[in-house]
C-alpha distance (Angstrom), angle and dihedral (degrees) to the residues before:
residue distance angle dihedral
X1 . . .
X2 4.02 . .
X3 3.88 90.9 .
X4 4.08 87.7 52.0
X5 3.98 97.4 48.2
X6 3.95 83.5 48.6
X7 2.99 95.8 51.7
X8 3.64 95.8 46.3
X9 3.67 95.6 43.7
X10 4.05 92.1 46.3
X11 4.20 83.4 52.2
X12 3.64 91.3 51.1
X13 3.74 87.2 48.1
X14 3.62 104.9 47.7
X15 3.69 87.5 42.4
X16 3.96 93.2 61.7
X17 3.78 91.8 44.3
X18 4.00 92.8 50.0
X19 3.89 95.3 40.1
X20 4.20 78.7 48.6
X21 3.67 98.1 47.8
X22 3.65 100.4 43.0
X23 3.74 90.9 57.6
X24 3.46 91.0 57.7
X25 3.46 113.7 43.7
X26 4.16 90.5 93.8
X27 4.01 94.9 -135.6
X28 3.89 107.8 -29.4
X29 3.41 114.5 120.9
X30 3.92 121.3 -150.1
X31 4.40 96.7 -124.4
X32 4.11 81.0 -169.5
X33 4.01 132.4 68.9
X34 4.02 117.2 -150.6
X35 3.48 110.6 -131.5
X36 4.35 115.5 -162.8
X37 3.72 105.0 -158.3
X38 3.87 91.3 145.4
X39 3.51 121.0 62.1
X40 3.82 97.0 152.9
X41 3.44 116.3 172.3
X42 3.98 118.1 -118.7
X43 3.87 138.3 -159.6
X44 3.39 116.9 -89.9
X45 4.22 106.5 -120.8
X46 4.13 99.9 -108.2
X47 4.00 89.7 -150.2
X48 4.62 87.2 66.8
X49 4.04 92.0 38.7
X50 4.19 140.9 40.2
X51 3.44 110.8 -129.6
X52 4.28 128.5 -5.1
X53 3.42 131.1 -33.9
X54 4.24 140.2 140.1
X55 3.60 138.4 -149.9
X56 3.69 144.8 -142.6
X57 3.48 120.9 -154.6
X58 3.86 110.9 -147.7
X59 3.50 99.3 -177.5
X60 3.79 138.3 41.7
X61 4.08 148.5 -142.9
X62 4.26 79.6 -103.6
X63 3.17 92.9 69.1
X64 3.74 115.7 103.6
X65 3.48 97.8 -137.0
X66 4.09 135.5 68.2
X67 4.16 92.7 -126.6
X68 3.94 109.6 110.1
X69 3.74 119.9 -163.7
X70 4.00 126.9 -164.2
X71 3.98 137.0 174.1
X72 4.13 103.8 -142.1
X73 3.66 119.0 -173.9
X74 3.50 115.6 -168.9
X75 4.25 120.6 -159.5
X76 3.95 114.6 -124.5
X77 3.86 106.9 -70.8
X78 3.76 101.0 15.6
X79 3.64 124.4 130.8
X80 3.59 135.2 178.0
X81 4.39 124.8 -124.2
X82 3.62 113.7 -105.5
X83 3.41 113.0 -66.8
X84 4.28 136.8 -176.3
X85 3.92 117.2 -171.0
X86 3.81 115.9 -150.8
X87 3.53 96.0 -144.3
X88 4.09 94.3 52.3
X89 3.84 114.4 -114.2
X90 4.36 134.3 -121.6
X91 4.02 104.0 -152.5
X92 3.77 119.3 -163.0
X93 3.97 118.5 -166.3
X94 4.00 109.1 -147.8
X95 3.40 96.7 163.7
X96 3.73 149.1 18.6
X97 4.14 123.1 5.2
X98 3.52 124.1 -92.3
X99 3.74 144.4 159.4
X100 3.91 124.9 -96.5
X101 4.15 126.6 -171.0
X102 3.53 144.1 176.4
X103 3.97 119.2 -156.8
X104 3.74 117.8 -91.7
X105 3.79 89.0 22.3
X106 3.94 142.5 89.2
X107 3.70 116.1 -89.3
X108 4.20 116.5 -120.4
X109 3.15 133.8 -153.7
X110 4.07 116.9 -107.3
X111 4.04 121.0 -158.9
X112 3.65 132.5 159.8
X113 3.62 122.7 -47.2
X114 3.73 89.3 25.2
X115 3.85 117.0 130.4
X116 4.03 120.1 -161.8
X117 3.87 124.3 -160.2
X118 3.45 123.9 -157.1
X119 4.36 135.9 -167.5
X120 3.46 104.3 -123.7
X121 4.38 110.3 -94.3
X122 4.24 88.5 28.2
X123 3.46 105.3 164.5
X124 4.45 103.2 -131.5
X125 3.09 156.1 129.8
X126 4.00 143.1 -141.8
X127 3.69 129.1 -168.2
X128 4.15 137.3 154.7
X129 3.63 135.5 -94.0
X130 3.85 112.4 -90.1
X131 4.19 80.9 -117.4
X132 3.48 99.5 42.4
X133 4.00 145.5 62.5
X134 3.97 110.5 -135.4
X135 3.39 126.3 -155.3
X136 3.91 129.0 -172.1
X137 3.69 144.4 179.8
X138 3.74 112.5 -145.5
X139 4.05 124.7 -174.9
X140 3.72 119.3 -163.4
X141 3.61 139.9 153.7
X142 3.62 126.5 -122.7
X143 3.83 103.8 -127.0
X144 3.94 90.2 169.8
X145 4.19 145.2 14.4
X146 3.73 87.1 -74.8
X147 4.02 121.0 63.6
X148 3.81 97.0 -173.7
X149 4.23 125.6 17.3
X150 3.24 112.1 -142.9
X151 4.03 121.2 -144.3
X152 3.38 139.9 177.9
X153 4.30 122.9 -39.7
X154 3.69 116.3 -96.9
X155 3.51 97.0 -123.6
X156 3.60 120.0 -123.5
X157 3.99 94.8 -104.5
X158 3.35 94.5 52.3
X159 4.21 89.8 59.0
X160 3.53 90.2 45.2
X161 4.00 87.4 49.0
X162 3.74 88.0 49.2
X163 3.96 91.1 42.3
X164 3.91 94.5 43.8
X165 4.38 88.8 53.5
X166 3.91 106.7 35.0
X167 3.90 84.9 45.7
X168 4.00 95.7 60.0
């Protein structure tokens, strides 16, 4: 059922950023169609998150647009370091609950069916429950060289802080 709602949701997606695209390319017309027939997943790098976790990327550099989608599934208990992306971020939840927070403010929880907007170079982070597996879709668009800044680690009190308080 995860594969399907994926699938769906990536559809949806890609849809929106073609139908977008293709009004706005003033006259040029795209001679070749991209074709994703490998959506492997792939290790999420340990030094930008605590814990395990893999990605999907459903869109490509042959794309001719700057929006970047990705399926990340994150293991019970993992979180990812502080982060800010340049181009702003839209975070969907579609399984699993988790915790999401920007700096200077109080951390929520995030579950399925949740969607997140963020300002483009938003310094957060999101992570899952201790008890539970989270898995998001997030949309952004890649304003510069770098997709995602990476920042300090939330240290490992400071998710058991957040943990300990959203939980009650």
């Amino acid at each position: 059922m995860k594969k399907y709602i994926y699938i769906v949701a990536s559809i949806v997606v890609l849809t929106i950023v073609v139908g977008f695209t293709s009004r706005h390319l003033n006259g040029m017309h795209c001679t070749e169609t991209v074709m994703f027939t490998d959506l492997a997943e792939a290790p999420i790098d340990s030094k930008n998150l605590q814990g395990q976790g893999v990605f999907q990327e459903l869109t490509t550099d042959l794309l001719y647009t700057d929006i970047r989608v990705a399926n990340y599934q994150l293991a019970a208990g993992s979180y990812f370091n502080w982060q800010s992306l340049p181009g702003g971020r839209v975070l969907m939840v579609t399984e699993g609950e988790g915790y999401y927070q920007s700096k200077g403010k109080e951390a929520i929880a995030i579950r399925k069916g949740d969607r997140i907007e963020t300002i483009p170079g938003l310094y957060h982070w999101v992570g899952a429950a201790p008890d539970s597996q989270l898995t998001f879709i997030s949309v952004t668009s890649q304003k510069s060289s770098d997709l995602i800044n990476w920042h300090e680690a939330v240290s490992a009190e400071e998710y058991h802080q957040v943990a300990s308080i959203v939980n009650k």
